[in-house]
KOLGU-416458 format. One record per residue (C-alpha): residue number from 1; residue in one letter; x, y, z. Coordinates in Angstrom, 1 decimal. Layout:
<sites>
   num   residu        X        Y        Z
   NUM        A        X        Y        Z
...
</sites>
This chain:
<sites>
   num   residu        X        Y        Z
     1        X     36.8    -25.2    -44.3
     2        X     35.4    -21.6    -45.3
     3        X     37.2    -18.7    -44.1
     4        X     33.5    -17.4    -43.9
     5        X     32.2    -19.5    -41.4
     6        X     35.6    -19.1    -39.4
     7        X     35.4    -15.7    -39.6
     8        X     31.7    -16.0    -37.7
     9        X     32.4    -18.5    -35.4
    10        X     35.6    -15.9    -34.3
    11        X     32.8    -13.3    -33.6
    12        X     30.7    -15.3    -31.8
    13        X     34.1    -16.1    -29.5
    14        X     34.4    -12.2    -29.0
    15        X     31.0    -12.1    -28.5
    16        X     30.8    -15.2    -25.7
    17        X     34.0    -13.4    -24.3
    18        X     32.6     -9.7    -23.7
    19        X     29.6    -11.3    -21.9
    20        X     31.9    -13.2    -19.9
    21        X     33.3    -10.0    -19.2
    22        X     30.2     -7.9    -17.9
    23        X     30.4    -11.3    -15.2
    24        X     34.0    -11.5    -14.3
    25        X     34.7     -7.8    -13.9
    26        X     32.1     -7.5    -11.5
    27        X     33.3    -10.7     -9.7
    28        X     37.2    -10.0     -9.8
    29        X     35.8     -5.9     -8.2
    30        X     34.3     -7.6     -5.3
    31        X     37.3     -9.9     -4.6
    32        X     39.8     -7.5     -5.0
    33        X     38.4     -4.8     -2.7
    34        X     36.0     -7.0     -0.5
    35        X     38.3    -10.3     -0.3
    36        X     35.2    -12.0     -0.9
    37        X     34.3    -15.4     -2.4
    38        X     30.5    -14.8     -3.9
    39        X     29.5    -17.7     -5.3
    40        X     25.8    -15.5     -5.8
    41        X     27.1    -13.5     -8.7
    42        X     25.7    -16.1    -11.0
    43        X     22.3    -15.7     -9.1
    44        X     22.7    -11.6     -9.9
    45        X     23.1    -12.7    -13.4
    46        X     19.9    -14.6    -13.3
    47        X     17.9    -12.3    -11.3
    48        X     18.7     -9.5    -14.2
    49        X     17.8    -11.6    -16.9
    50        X     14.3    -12.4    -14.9
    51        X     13.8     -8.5    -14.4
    52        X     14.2     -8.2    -18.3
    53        X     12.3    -11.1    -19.3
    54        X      9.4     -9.7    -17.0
    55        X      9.4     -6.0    -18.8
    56        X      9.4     -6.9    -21.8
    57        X      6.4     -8.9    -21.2
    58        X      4.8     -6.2    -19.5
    59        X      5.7     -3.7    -21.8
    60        X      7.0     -4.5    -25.3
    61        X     10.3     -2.3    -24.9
    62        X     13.4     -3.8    -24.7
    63        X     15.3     -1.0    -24.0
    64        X     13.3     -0.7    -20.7
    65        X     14.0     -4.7    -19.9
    66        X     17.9     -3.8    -20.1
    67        X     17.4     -0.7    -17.7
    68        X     15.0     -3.1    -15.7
    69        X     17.9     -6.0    -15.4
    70        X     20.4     -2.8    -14.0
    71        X     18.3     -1.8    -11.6
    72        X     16.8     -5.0    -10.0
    73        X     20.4     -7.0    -10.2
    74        X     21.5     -3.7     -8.4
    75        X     19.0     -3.5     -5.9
    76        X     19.5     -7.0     -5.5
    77        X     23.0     -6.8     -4.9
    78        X     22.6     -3.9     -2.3
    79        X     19.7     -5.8      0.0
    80        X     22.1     -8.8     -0.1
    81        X     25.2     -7.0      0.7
    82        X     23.7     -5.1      3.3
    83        X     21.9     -8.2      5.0
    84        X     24.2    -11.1      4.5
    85        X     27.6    -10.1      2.7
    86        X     28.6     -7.5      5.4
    87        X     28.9     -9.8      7.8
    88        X     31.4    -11.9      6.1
    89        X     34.4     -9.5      5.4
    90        X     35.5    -10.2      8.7
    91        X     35.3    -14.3      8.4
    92        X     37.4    -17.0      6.8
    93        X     36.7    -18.0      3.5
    94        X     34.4    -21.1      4.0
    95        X     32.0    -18.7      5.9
    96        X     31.8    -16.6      3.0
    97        X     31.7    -19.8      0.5
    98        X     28.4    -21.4      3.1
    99        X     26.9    -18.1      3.3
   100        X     26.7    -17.2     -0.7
   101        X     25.9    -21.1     -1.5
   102        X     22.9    -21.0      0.9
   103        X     22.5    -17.2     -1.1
   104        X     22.1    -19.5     -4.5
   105        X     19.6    -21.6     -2.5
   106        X     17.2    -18.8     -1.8
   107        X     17.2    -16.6     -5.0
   108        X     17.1    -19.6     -7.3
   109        X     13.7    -21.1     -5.1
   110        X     12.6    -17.3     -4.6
   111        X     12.6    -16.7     -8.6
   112        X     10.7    -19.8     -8.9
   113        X      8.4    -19.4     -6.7
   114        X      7.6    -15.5     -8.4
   115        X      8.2    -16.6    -12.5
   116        X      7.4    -20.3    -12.2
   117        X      9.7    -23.6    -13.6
   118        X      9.1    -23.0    -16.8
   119        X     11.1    -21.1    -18.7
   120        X     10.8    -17.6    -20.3
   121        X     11.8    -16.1    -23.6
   122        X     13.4    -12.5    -24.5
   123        X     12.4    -11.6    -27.9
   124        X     15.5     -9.4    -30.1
   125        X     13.6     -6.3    -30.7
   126        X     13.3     -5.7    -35.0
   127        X     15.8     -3.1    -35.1
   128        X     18.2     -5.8    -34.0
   129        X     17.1     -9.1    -35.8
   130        X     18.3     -9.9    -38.7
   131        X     21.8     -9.8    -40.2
   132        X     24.5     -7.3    -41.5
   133        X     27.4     -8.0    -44.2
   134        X     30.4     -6.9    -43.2
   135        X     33.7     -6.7    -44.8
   136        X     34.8     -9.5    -46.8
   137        X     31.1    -10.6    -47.5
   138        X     30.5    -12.4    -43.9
   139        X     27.2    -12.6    -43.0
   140        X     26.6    -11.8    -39.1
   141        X     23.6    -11.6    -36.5
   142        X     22.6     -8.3    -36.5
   143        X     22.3     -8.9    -32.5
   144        X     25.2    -10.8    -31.8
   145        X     27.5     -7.5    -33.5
   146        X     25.2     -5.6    -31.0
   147        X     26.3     -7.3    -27.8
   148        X     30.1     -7.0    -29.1
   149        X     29.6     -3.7    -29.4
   150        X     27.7     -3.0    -26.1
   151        X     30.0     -5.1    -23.9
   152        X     33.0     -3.4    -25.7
   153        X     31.4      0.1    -24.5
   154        X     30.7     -1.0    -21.1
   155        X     34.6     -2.3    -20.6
   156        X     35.6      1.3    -21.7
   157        X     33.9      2.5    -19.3
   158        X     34.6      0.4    -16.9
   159        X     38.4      1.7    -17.4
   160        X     37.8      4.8    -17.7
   161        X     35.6      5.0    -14.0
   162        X     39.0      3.2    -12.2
   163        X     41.5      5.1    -14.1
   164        X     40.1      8.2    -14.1
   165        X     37.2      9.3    -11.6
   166        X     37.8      9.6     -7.6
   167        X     35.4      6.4     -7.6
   168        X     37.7      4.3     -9.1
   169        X     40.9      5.6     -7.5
   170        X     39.1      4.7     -4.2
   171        X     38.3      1.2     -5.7
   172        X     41.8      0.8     -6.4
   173        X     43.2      2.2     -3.0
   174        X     41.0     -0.5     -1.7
   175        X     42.0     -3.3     -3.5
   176        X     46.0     -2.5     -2.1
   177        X     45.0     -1.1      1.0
   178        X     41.7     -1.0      2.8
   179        X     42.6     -0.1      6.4
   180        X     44.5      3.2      5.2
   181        X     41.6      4.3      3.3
   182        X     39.4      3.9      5.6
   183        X     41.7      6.0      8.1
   184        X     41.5      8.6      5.7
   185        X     38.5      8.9      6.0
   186        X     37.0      7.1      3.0
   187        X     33.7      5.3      4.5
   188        X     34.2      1.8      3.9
   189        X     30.8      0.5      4.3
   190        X     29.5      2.8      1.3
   191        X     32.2      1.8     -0.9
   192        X     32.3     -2.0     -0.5
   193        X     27.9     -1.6     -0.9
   194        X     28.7      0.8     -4.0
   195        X     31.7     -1.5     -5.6
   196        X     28.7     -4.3     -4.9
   197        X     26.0     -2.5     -6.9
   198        X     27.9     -2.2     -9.8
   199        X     29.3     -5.5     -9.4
   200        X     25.6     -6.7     -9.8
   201        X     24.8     -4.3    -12.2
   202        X     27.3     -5.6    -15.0
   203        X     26.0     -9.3    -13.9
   204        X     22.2     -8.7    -14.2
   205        X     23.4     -6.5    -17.7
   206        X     24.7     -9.9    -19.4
   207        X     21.8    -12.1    -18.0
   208        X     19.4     -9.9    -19.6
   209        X     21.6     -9.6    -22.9
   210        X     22.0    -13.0    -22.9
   211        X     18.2    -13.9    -22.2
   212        X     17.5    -13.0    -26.0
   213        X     19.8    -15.7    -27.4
   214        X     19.0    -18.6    -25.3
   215        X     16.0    -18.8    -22.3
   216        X     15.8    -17.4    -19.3
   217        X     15.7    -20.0    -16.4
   218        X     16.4    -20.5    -12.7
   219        X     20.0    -22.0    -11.9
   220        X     21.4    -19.8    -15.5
   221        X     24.0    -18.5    -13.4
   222        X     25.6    -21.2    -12.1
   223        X     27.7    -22.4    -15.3
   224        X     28.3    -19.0    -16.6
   225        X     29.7    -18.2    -12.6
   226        X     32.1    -21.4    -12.8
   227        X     33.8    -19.9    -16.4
   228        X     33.9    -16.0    -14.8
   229        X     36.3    -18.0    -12.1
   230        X     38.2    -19.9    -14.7
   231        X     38.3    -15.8    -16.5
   232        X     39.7    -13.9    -13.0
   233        X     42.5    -17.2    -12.1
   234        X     43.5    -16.3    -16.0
   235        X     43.3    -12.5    -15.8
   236        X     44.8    -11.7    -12.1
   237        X     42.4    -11.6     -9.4
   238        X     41.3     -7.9     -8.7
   239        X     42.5     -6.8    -12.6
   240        X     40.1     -5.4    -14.8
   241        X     42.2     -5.7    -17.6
   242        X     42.8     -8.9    -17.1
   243        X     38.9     -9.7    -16.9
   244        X     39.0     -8.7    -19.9
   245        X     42.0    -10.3    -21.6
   246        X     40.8    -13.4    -19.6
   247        X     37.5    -13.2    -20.9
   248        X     38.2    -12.8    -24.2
   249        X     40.9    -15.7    -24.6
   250        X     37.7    -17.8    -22.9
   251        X     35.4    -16.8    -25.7
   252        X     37.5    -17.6    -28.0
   253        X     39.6    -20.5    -27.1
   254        X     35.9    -22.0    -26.1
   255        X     34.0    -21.6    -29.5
   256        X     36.9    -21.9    -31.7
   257        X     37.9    -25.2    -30.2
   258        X     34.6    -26.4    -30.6
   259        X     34.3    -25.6    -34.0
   260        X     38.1    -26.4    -34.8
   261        X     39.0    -29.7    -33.0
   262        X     36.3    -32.0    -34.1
   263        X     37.3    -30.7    -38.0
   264        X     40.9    -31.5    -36.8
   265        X     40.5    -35.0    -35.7
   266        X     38.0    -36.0    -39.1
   267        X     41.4    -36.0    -40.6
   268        X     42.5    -38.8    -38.9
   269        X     39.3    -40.6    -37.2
   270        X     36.1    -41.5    -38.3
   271        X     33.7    -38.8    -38.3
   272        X     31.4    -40.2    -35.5
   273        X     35.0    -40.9    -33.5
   274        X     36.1    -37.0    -34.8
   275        X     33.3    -35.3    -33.3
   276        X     33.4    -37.4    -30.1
   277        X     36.7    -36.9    -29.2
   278        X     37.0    -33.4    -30.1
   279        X     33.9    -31.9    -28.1
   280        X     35.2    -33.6    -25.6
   281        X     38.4    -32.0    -26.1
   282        X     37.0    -28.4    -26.3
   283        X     35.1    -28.8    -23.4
   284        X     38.1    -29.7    -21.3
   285        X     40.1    -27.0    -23.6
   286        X     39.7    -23.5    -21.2
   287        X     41.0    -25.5    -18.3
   288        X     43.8    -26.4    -20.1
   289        X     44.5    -22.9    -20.9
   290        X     44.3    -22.1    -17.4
   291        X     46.6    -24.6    -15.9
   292        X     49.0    -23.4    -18.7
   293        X     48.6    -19.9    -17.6
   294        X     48.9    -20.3    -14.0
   295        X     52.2    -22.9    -15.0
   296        X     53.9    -19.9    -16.2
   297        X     52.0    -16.9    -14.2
   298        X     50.8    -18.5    -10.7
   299        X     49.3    -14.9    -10.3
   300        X     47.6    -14.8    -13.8
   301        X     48.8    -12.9    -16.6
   302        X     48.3     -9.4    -14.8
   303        X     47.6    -10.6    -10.9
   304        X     50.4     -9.0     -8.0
   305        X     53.8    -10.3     -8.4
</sites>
């Protein structure tokens, strides 16, 4: 096996599991303050990576597709929570699961009804394609660093807004306790549609960075929403750190068992046998890691004690 080629496939693990972060942070916000289940994140994520597909058409800049997939997965997010979300809070949690499964109904017919069936393509701009040698002579997609980079950025930031800013230390005052904040005088309405926003935000962010590596097309969200669960269970449900920590143990227990476990079993079973058994393996692999997780932290690894 070369060291070269693990080396990659351990990037392209970070790189799977900082996207999966831009999903899961958003999704474990909106639980934690909002106690609601919104299974129309993944639809956020596809309606951003429409917006940027759509631009970049239009106009050739890529750079104006990403700000595009902000602002319409934002937008989005604040028509939706206005209309539909705000009159959950109050309702048990199959109400909230109904309403945001009849959510994925609409946007996923509404986006094909505007872009069509067929699916579109986000091109990597030419300052991005291409690769880069880093140390130790690995050969990497130029792009692919990119989005480690970007997602890496945005999760700074992410902590720095909750640890540091009065935003954030009303998102975490209404995460432990929303009926004291509000008697305070904190206006809850504006900060569940504002913790909303930017839930959508960091969703429509990774559909549109993730639109350039494979195509954009309606029901994308869906699978991608299923693994931010499996991230937030890992991570503690209203942590950002553990989105993160969740996320990237996701990324790379996911790409690394797929490239690991078939190799693994060719030492002992016929090849065709090898890779059979050990896809299957690695598909089945993050669940095990969560069920071993939640065996030893029922909260996740930084969830309430």
């Amino acid at each position: 096996m070369s060291w070269i080629l693990l080396a990659e496939q351990t990037l392209n693990g970070l790189q799977f599991g900082v996207m999966l972060f831009l999903m899961a942070a958003g999704l474990t916000l909106i639980f934690g303050v909002m106690g609601l289940i919104n299974l129309a994140h993944g639809s956020l994520y596809m309606i951003g990576a429409f917006a940027a597909a759509g631009t970049a058409a239009a106009t050739g800049s890529f750079l104006l597709a990403l700000a595009a997939s902000l602002a319409a997965a934002a937008i989005a997010g604040v028509v939706i929570e206005v209309t539909v979300i705000r009159r959950l809070y109050d309702r048990d949690h199959l109400d909230q699961v109904l309403a945001t499964f009849a959510l994925i109904l609409i946007l996923s017919e509404g986006t094909r009804w505007i872009f069509g069936s067929f699916p579109l393509f986000l091109e990597v701009p030419d300052y991005l394609s291409g690769t880069v040698t880093l140390p130790l002579g690995v050969e990497y997609s130029r792009y692919r660093l990119s989005l480690i980079v970007v997602g890496l950025l945005v999760a700074l930031g992410l902590f720095w807004m909750i640890a540091r800013t009065r935003v954030g230390i009303r998102i975490r005052a209404g995460e432990n306790d929303r009926e004291m904040i509000g008697a305070l005088g904190v206006d809850i309405s504006r900060l569940y549609t504002l913790v909303f926003a930017l839930g959508a935000a960091l969703a429509g962010l990774a559909g549109a960075l993730i639109g350039a590596i494979q195509s954009v097309q309606v029901g994308m969200g869906e699978p991608v929403l299923i693994l931010a669960f499996v991230v937030i269970v890992i991570g503690g449900i209203g942590s950002i750190k553990g989105a993160f920590i969740g996320a990237l143990l996701i990324g790379l227990t996911d790409t690394l068992g797929r490239f690991l476990l078939p190799k693994l079993f060719s030492l002992f079973l016929e090849p065709s046998a090898a890779s059979s058994v050990g896809a299957s393996l690695a598909s089945m692999s993050i669940y095990i890691l969560m069920a071993g997780v939640l065996l030893v932290r029922p909260r996740g690894l930084f969830g309430g004690t």
